[in-house]
C-alpha positions as CSV (number, residue, x, y, z in Angstrom):
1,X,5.3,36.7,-20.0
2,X,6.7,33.4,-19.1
3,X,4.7,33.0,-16.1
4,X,1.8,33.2,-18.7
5,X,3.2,31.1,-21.5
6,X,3.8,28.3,-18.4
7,X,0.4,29.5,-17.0
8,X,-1.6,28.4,-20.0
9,X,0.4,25.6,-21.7
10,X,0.2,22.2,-20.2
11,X,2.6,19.0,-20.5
12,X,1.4,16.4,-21.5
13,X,1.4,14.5,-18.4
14,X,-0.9,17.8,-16.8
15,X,-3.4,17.4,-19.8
16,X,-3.8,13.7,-19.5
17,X,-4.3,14.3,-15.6
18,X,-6.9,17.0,-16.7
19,X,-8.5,14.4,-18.9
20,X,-8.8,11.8,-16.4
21,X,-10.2,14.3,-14.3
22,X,-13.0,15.5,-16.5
23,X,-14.8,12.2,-16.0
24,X,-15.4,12.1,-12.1
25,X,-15.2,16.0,-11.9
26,X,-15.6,19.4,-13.3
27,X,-12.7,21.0,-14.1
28,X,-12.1,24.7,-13.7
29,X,-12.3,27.7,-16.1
30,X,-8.6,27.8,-16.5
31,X,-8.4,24.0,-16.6
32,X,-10.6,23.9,-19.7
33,X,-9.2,26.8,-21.0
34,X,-5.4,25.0,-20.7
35,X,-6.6,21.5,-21.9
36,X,-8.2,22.7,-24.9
37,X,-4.9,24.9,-25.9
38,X,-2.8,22.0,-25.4
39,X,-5.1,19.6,-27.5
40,X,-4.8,22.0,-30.6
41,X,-1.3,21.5,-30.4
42,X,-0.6,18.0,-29.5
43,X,-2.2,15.0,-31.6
44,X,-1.0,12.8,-29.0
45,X,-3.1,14.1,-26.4
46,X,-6.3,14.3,-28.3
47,X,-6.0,10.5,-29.4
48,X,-5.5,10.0,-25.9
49,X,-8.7,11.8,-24.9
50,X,-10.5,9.7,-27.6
51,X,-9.3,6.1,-26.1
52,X,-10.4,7.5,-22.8
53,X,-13.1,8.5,-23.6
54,X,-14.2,4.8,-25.6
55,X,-12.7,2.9,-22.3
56,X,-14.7,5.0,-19.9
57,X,-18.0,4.2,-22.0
58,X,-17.0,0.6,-22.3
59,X,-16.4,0.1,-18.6
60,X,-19.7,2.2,-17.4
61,X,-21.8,-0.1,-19.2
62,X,-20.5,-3.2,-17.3
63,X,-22.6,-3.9,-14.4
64,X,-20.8,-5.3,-11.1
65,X,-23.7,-7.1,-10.1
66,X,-23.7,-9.2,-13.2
67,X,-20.3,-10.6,-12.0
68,X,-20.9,-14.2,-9.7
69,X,-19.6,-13.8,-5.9
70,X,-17.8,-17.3,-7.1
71,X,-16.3,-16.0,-9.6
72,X,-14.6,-13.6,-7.3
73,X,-13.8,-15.7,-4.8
74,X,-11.5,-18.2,-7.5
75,X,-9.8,-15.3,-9.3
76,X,-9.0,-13.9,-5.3
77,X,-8.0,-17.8,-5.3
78,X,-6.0,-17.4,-8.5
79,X,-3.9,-14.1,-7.4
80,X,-2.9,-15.0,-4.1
81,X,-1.6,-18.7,-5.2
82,X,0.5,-16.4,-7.9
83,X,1.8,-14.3,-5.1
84,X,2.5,-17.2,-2.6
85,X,4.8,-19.2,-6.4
86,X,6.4,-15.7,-6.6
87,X,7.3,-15.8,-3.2
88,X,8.7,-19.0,-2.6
């Protein structure tokens, strides 16, 4: 009976992994199976699947090729001066 009971009911760290996961792969039978148990006990995780969720839409809609080349060569610019003050 435990192995079952630890079978079926994720931590919360394993659901949010299985949430991430969801996005850029299907998950298993079992996996669904073990999310959607945890979720109708933990508020936590279900909020978390919501802000997911909103960030992933958010982020698909921005386009790479809208950002300049320039502007990616100054912010590369901007991070390695940080990391040469931080080192010296």
């Amino acid at each position: 009976m435990k192995k079952i009971m630890h079978l079926l009911f994720l931590s919360c760290l394993k659901a949010t992994e299985l949430i991430e996961k969801r996005v850029h792969f299907k998950l298993s039978a079992i996996e669904k199976l073990q999310l959607k148990l945890h979720k109708v006990m933990c508020e936590a995780c279900t909020k978390y699947e919501n802000q997911s969720y909103l960030i992933e839409k958010g982020v698909s809609g921005i386009k790479m090729n809208k950002i300049d080349p320039s502007d990616i060569k100054l912010l590369k610019e901007k991070i390695m001066a940080k990391i040469d003050e931080i080192n010296n």
